[in-house]
Steps between C-alpha positions, in 0.01 A plus 500: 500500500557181383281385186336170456624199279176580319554811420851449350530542123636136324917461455587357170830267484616465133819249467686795309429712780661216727787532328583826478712703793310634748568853582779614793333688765578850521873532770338702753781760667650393823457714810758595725392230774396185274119438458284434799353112458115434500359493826303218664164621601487688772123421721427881552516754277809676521412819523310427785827369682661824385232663703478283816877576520447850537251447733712294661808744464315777649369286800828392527638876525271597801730330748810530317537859477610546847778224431557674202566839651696359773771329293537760245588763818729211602666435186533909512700514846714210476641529128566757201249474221156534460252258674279366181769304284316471133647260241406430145365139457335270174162430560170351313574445145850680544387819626716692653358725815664663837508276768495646886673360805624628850842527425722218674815589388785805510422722269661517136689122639419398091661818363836296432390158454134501313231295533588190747334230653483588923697186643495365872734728697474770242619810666322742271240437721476728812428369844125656546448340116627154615157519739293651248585206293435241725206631551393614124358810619712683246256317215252738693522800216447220213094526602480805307605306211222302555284786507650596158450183334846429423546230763264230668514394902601123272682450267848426353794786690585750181889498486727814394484572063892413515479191665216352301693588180749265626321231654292484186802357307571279778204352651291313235100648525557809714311717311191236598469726834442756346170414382284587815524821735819525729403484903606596844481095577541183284463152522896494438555739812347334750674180421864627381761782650553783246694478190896438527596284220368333166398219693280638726318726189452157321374360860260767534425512104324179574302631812360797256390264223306326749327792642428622135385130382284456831413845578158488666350697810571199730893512429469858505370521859741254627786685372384789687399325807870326463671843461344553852638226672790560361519852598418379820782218519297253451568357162569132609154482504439518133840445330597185341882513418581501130600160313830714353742717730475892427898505612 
């Protein structure tokens, strides 16, 4: 608790004291992932948004189980591989945790290349995971992540451990993300197309510092209402086109 002016014991200047060096701080180590800046204050406590999103996850998973189950025997009959695709991703703080997805692509399609950005056209992607992507039902398995506190419904997308090692070299304040739980939807997803070049991580770099600057229930519930619309094709009704090309 904070202590009154009152109750605060007198500090004595000296002019010798004045001159003298003052001491270095103590280097503090550097973690893997840069340190996580001071957040603005946040109107609810944030535990209890960790808890309405698991409400919300598990509300969520009701009517999405059936989806769920449908795809994965989909996925099943119409490629090799297994259905649930998991990948490791950086999350709060530079976390690393197991992230789930239906999987959208042939199986083993990195085993050659490593971890790559999926392009328009890419044709790692199968034809049944060209739909599920349109649709983002295979972001469906990400709302047990929710449920295990690693990710939010909002927040900034976690990328892959090898590509943030490399776009932390090359895109100045990238490790700022980092500072708030990873979610299934962003302020930077509803407005931009997914990740295919430096420019469009430094486009959407600017769309997370927003959220994390501004981050309030009211721009939390129309991201999610926007993911909705846009779900639904109907994202001219909310997006505003961004001042700088992501091509």
């Amino acid at each position: 608790m904070v202590q009154r002016a009152s109750r605060l014991s007198p500090v004595r200047f000296s002019p010798r004291s004045a001159l003298r060096t003052p001491a270095q701080p103590a280097l503090r180590r550097q973690p893997p992932w840069g340190d996580s800046p001071a957040l603005p204050p946040y109107p609810f406590n944030e535990q209890a948004k960790a808890a309405l999103d698991k409400v919300m996850a598990v509300l969520l998973l009701i009517p999405a189980i059936p989806i769920l189950l449908g795809a994965m025997v989909l996925v099943r009959l119409t490629s090799r591989g297994p259905a649930i695709y998991t990948q490791t991703r950086v999350g709060r703080g530079g976390r690393v945790f197991t992230l789930y997805k239906i999987r959208t692509m042939y199986h083993d399609c990195e085993k050659d290349t490593g971890p790559t950005w999926s392009r328009p056209g890419d044709r790692r992607i199968t034809p049944l995971g060209r739909v599920l992507r349109k649709l983002h039902l295979d972001e469906l398995p990400q709302l047990f992540n929710v449920l295990k506190g690693e990710m939010s419904l909002v927040g900034p997308r976690p990328e892959r451990p090898e590509i943030v090692q490399q776009l932390r070299e090359q895109v100045v304040g990238y490790d700022r993300r980092h500072a708030v739980t990873p979610g299934i939807t962003g302020f930077a997803q509803i407005h931009l197309p997914p990740d295919s070049c430096l420019r469009s991580v430094r486009n959407k770099l600017v769309y997370d510092l927003f959220y994390i600057r501004h981050r309030s229930w009211r721009l939390e519930l129309f991201i999610l209402l926007a993911t909705g619309l846009k779900m639904l094709g109907l994202k001219r009704l909310y997006y505003r086109a961004p001042r700088i090309p992501t091509e």
